[in-house]
N, CA, C and O atoms as a GROMACS GRO file, in nm:
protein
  424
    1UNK      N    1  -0.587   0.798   1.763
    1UNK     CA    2  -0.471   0.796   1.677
    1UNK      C    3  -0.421   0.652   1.660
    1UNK      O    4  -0.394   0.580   1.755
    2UNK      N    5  -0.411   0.617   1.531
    2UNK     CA    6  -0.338   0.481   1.520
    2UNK      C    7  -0.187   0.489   1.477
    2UNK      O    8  -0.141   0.588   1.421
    3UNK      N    9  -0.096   0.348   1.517
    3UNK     CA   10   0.068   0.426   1.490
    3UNK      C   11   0.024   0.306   1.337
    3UNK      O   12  -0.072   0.231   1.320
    4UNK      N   13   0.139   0.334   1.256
    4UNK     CA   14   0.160   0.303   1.128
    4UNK      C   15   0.234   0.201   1.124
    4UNK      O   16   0.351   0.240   1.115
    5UNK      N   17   0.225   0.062   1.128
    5UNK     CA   18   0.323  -0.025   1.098
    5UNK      C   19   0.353  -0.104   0.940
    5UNK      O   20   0.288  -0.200   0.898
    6UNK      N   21   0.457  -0.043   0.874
    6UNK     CA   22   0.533  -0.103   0.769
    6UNK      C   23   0.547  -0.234   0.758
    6UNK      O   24   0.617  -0.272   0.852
    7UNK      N   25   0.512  -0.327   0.687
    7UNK     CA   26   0.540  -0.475   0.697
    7UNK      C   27   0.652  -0.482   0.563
    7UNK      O   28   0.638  -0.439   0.448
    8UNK      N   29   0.793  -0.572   0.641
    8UNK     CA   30   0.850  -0.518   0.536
    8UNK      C   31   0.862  -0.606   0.350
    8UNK      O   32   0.953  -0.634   0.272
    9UNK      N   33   0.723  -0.620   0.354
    9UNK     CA   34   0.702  -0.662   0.219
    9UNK      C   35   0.680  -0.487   0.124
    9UNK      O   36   0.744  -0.451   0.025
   10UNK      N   37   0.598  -0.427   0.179
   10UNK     CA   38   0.574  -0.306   0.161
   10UNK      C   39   0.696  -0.212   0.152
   10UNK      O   40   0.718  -0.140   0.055
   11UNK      N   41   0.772  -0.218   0.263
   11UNK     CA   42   0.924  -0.135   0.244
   11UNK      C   43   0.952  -0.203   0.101
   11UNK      O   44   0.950  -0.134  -0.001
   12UNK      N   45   0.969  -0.297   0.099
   12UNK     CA   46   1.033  -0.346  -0.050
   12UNK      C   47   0.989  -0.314  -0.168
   12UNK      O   48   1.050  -0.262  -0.262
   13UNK      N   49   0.861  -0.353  -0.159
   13UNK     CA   50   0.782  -0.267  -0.291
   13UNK      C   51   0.845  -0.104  -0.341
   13UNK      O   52   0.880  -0.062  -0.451
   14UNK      N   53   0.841  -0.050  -0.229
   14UNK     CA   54   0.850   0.062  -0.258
   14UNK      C   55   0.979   0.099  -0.285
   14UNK      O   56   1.010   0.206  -0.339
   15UNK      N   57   1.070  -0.001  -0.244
   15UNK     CA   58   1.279   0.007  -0.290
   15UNK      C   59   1.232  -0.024  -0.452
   15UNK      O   60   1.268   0.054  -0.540
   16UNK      N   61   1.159  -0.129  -0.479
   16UNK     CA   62   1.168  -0.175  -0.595
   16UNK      C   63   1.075  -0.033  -0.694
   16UNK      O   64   1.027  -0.037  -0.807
   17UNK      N   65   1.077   0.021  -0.647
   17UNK     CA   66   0.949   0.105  -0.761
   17UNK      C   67   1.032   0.242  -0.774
   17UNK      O   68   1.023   0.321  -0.868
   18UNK      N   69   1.123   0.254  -0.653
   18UNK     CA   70   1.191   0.383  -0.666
   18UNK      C   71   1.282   0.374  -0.763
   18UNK      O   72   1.317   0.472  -0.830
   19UNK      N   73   1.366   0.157  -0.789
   19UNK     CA   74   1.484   0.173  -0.851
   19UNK      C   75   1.434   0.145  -1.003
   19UNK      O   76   1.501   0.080  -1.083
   20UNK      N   77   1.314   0.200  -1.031
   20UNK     CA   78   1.261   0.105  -1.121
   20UNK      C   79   1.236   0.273  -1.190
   20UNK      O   80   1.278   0.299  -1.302
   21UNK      N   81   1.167   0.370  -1.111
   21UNK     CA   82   1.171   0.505  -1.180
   21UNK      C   83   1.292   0.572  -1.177
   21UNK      O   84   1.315   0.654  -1.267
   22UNK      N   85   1.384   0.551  -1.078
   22UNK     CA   86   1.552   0.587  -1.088
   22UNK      C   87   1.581   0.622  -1.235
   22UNK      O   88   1.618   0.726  -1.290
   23UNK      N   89   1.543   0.467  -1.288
   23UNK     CA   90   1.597   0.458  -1.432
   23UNK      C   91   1.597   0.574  -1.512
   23UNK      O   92   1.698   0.606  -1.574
   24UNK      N   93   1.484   0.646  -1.515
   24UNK     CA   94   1.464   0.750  -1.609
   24UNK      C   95   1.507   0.885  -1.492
   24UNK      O   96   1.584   0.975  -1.523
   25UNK      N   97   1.458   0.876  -1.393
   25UNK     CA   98   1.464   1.007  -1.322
   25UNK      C   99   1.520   1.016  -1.136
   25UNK      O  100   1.436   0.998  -1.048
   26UNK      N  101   1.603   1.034  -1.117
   26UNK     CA  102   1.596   1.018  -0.963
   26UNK      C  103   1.527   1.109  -0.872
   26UNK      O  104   1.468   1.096  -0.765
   27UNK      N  105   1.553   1.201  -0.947
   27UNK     CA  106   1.432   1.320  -0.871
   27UNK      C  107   1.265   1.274  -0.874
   27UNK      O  108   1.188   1.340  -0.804
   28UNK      N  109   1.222   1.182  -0.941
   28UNK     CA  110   1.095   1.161  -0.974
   28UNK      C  111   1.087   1.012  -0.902
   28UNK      O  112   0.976   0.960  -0.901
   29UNK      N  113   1.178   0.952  -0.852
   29UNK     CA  114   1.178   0.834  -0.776
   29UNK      C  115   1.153   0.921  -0.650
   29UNK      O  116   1.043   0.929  -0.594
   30UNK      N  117   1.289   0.997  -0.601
   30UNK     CA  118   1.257   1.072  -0.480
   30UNK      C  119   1.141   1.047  -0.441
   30UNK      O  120   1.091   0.965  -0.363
   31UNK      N  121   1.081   1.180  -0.546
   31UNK     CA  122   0.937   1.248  -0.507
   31UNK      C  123   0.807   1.119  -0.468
   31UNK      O  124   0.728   1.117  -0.374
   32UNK      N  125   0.826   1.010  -0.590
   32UNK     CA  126   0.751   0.931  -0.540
   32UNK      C  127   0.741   0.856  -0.380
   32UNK      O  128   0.648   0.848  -0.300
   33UNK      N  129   0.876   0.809  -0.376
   33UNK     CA  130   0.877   0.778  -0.224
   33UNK      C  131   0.817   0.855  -0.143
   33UNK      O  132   0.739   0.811  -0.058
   34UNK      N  133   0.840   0.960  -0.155
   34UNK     CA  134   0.794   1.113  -0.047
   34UNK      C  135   0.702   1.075  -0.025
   34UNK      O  136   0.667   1.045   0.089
   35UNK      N  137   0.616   1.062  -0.148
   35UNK     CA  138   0.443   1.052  -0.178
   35UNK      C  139   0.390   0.952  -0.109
   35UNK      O  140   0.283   0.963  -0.048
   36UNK      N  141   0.458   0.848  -0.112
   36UNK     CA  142   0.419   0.710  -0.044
   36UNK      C  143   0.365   0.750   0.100
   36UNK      O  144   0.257   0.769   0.155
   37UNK      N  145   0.464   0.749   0.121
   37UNK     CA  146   0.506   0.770   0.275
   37UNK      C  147   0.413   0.930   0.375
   37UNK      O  148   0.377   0.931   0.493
   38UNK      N  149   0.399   1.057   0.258
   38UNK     CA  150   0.322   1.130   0.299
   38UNK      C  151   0.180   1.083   0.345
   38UNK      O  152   0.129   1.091   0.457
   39UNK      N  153   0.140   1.042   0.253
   39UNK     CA  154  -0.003   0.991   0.188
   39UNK      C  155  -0.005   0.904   0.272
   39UNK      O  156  -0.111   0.921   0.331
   40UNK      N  157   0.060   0.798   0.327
   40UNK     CA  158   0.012   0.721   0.396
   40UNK      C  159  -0.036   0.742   0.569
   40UNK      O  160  -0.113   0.678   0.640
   41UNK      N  161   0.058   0.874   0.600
   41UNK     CA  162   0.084   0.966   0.725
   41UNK      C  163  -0.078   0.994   0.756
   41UNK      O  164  -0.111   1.005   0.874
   42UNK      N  165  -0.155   1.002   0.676
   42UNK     CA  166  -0.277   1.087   0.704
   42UNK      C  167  -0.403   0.929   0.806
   42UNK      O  168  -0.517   0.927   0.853
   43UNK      N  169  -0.302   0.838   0.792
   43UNK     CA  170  -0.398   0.734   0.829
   43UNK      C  171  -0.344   0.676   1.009
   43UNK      O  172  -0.365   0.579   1.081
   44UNK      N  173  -0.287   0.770   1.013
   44UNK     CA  174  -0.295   0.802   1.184
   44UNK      C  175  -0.410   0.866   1.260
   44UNK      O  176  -0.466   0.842   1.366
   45UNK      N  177  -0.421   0.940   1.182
   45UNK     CA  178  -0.574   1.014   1.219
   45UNK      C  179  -0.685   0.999   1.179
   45UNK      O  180  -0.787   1.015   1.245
   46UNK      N  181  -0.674   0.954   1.021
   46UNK     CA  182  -0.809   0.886   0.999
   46UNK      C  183  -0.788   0.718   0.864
   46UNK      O  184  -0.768   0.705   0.743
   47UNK      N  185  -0.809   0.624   0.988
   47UNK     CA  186  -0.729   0.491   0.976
   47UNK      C  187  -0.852   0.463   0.829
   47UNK      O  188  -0.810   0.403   0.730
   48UNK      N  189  -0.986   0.508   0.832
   48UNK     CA  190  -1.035   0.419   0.735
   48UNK      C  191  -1.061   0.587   0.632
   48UNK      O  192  -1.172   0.639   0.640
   49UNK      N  193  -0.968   0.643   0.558
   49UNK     CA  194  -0.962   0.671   0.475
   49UNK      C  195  -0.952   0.656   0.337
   49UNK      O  196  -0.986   0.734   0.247
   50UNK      N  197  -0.895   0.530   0.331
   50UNK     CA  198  -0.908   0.467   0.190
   50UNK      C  199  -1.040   0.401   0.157
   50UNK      O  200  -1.143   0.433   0.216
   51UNK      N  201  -1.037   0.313   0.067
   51UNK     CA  202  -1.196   0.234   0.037
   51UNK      C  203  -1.149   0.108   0.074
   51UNK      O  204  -1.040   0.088   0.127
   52UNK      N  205  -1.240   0.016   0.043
   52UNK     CA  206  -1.237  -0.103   0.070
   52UNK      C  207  -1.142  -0.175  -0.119
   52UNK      O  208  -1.162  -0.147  -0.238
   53UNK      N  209  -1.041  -0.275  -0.043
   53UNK     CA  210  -1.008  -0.320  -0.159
   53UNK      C  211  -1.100  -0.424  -0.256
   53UNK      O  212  -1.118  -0.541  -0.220
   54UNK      N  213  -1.149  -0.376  -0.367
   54UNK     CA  214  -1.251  -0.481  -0.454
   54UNK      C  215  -1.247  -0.592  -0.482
   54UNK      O  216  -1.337  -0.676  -0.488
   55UNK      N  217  -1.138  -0.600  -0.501
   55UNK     CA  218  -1.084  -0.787  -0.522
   55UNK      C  219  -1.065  -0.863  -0.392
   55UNK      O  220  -1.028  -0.980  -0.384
   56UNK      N  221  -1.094  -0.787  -0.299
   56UNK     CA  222  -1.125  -0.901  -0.121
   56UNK      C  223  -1.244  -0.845  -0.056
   56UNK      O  224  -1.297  -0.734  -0.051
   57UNK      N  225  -1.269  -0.965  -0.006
   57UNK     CA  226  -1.406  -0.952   0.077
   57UNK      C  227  -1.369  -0.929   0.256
   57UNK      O  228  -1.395  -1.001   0.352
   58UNK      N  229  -1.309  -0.817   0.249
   58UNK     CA  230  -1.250  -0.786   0.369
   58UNK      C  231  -1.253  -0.668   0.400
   58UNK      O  232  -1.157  -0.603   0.358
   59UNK      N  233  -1.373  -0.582   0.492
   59UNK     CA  234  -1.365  -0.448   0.486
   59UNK      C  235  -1.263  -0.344   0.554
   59UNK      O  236  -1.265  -0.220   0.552
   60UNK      N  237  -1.146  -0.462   0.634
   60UNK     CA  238  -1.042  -0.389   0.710
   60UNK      C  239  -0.916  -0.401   0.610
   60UNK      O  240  -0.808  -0.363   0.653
   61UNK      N  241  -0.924  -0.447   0.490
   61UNK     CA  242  -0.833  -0.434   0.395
   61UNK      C  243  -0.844  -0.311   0.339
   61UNK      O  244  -0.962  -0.309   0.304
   62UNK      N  245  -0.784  -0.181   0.301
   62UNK     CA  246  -0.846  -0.066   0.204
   62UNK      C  247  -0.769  -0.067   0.145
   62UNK      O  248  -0.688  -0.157   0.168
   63UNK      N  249  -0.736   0.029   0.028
   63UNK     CA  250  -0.643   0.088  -0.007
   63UNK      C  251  -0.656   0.266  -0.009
   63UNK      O  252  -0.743   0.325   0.056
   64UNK      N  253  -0.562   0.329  -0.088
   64UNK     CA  254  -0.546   0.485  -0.121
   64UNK      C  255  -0.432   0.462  -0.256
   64UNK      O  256  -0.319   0.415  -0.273
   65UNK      N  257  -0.555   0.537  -0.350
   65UNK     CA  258  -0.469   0.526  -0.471
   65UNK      C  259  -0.367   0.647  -0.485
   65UNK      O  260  -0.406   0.757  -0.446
   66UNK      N  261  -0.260   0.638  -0.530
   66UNK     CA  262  -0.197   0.738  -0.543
   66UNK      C  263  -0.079   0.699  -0.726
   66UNK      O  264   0.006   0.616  -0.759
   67UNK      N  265  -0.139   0.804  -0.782
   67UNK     CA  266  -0.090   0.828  -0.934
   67UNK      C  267  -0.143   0.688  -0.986
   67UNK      O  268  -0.265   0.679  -0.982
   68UNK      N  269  -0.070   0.568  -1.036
   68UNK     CA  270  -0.084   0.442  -1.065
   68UNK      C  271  -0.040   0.354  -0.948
   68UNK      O  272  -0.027   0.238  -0.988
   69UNK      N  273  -0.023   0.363  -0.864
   69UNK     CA  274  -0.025   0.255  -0.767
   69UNK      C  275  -0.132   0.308  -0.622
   69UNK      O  276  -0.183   0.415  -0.587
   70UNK      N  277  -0.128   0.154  -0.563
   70UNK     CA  278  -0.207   0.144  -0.412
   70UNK      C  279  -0.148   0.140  -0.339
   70UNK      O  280  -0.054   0.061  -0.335
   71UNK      N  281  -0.181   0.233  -0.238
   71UNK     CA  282  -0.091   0.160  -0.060
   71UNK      C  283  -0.198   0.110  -0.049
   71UNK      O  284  -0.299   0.179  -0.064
   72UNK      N  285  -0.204  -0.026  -0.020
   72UNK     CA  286  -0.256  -0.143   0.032
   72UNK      C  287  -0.260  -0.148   0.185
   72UNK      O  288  -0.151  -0.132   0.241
   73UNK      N  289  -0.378  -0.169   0.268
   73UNK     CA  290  -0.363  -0.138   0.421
   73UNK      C  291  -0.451  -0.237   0.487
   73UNK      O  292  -0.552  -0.267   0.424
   74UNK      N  293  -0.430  -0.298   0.612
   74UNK     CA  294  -0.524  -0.346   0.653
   74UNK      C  295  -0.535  -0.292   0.845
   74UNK      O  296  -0.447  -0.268   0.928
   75UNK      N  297  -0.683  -0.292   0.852
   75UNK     CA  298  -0.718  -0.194   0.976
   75UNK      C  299  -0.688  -0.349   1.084
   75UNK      O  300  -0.753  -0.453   1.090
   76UNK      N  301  -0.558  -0.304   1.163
   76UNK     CA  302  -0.524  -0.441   1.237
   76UNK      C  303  -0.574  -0.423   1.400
   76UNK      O  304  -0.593  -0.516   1.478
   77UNK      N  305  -0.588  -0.311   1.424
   77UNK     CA  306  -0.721  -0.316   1.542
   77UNK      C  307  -0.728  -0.145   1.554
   77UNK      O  308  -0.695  -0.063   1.468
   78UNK      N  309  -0.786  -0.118   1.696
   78UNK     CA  310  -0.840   0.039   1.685
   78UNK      C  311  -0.686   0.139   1.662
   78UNK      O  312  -0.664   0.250   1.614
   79UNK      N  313  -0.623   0.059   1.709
   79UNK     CA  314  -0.470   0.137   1.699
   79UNK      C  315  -0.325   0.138   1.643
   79UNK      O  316  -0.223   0.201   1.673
   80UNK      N  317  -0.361   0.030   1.534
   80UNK     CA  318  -0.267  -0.034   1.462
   80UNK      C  319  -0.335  -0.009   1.288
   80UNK      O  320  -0.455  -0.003   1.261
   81UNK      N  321  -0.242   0.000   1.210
   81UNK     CA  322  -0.282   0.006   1.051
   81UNK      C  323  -0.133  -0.068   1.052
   81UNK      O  324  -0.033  -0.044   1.119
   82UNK      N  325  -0.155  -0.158   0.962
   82UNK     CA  326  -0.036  -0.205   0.873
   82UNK      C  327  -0.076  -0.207   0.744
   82UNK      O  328  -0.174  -0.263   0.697
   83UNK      N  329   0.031  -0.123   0.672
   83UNK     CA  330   0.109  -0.116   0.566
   83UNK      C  331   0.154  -0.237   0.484
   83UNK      O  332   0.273  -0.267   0.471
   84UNK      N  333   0.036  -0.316   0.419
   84UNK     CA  334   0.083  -0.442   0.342
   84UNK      C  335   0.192  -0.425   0.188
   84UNK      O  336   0.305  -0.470   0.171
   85UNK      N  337   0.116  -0.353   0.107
   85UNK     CA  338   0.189  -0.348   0.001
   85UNK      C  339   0.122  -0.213  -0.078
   85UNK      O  340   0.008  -0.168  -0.077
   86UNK      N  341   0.249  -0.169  -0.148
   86UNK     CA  342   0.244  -0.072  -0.227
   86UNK      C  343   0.263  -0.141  -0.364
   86UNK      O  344   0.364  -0.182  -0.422
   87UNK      N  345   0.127  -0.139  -0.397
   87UNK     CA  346   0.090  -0.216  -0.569
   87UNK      C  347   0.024  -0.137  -0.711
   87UNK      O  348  -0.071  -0.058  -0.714
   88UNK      N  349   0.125  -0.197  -0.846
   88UNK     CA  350   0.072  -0.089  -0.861
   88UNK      C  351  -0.079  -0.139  -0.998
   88UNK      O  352  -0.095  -0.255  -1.035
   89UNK      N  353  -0.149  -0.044  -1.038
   89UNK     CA  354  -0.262  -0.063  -1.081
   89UNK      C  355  -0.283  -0.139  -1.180
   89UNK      O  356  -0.401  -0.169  -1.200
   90UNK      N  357  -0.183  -0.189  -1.269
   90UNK     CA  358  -0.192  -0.232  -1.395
   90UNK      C  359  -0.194  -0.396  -1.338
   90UNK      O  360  -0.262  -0.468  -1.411
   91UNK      N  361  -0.134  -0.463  -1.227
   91UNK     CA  362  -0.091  -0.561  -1.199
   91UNK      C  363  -0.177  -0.629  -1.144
   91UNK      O  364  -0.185  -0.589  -1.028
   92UNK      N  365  -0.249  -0.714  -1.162
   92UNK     CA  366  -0.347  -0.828  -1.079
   92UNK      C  367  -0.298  -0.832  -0.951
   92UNK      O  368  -0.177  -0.834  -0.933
   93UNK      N  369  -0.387  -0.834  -0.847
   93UNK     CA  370  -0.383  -0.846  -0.690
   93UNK      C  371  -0.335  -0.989  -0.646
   93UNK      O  372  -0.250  -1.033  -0.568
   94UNK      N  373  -0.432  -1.043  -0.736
   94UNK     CA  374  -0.409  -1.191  -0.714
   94UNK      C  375  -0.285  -1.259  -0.747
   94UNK      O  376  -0.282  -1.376  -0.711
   95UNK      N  377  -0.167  -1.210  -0.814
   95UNK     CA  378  -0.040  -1.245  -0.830
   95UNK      C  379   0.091  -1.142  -0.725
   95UNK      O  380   0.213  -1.143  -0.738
   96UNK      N  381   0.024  -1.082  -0.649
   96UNK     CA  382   0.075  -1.039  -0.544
   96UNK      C  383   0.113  -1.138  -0.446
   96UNK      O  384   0.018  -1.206  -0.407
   97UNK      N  385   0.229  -1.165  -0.395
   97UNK     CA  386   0.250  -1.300  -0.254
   97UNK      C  387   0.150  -1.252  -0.151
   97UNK      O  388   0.104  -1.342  -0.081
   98UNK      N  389   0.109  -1.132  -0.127
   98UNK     CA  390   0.098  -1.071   0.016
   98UNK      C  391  -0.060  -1.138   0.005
   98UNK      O  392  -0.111  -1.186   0.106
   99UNK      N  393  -0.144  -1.138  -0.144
   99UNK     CA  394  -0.273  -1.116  -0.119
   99UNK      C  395  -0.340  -1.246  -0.194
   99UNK      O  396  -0.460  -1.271  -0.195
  100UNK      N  397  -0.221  -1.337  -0.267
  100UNK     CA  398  -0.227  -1.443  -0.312
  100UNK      C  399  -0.345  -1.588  -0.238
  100UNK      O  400  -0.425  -1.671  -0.279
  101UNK      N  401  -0.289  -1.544  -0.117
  101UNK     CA  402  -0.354  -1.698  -0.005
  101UNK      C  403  -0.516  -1.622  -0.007
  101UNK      O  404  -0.606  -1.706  -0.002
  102UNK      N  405  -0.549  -1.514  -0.013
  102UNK     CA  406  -0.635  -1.419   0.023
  102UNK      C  407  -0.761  -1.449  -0.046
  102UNK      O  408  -0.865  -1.499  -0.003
  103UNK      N  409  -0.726  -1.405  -0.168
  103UNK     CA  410  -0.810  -1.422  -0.343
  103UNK      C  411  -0.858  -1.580  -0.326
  103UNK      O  412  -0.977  -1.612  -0.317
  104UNK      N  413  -0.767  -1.660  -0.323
  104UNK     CA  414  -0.777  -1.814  -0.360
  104UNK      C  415  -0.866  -1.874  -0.263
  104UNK      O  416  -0.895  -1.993  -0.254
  105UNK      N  417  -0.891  -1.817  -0.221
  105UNK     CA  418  -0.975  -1.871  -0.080
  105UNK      C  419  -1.125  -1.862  -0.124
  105UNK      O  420  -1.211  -1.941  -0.087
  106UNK      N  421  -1.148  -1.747  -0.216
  106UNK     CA  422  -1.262  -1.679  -0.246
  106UNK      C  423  -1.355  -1.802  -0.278
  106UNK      O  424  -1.472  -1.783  -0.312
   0.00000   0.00000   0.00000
């Protein structure tokens, strides 16, 4: 079992995406959060569930797509997952802060 650690770039993402669907719906912000946070629950038990993210050459980076966005994850040892960023699909990786130093390196 791995525990789940939130980095709180990721908490933020996800303030920003709830107040961002608020706009039209709060019940549909809700639900999204829910989703986040469900979906991400399942990676206690199985840490490399997502794929590998394509735009890094890093196979402990994954993600799990969910609707139009990624929880972004990286496998930080046998018992740790952190929770980098919740990004969403339309948006280049590479203009992300979290994954910025990452790409450029390439």
């Amino acid at each position: 079992m791995a525990e789940l650690i939130w980095a709180p770039t990721a908490l933020k993402d996800i303030d920003e995406i709830a107040a961002y669907i608020s706009n039209n719906s709060l019940a549909a912000a809700e639900n999204m959060v829910q989703l986040f946070f469900e979906r991400a629950e399942v990676l206690i038990q199985h840490p490399h569930f997502g794929k590998p993210v394509p735009e890094l050459e890093n196979k402990k980076i994954r993600e799990i797509p969910i609707s139009s966005y990624r929880i972004i994850y990286e496998l930080a040892s046998k018992n740790e997952v952190h929770i980098l960023s919740v990004h969403h699909q339309s948006r280049l990786l590479k203009n992300n802060p979290v994954f910025k130093r990452r790409i450029q390196r390439k």
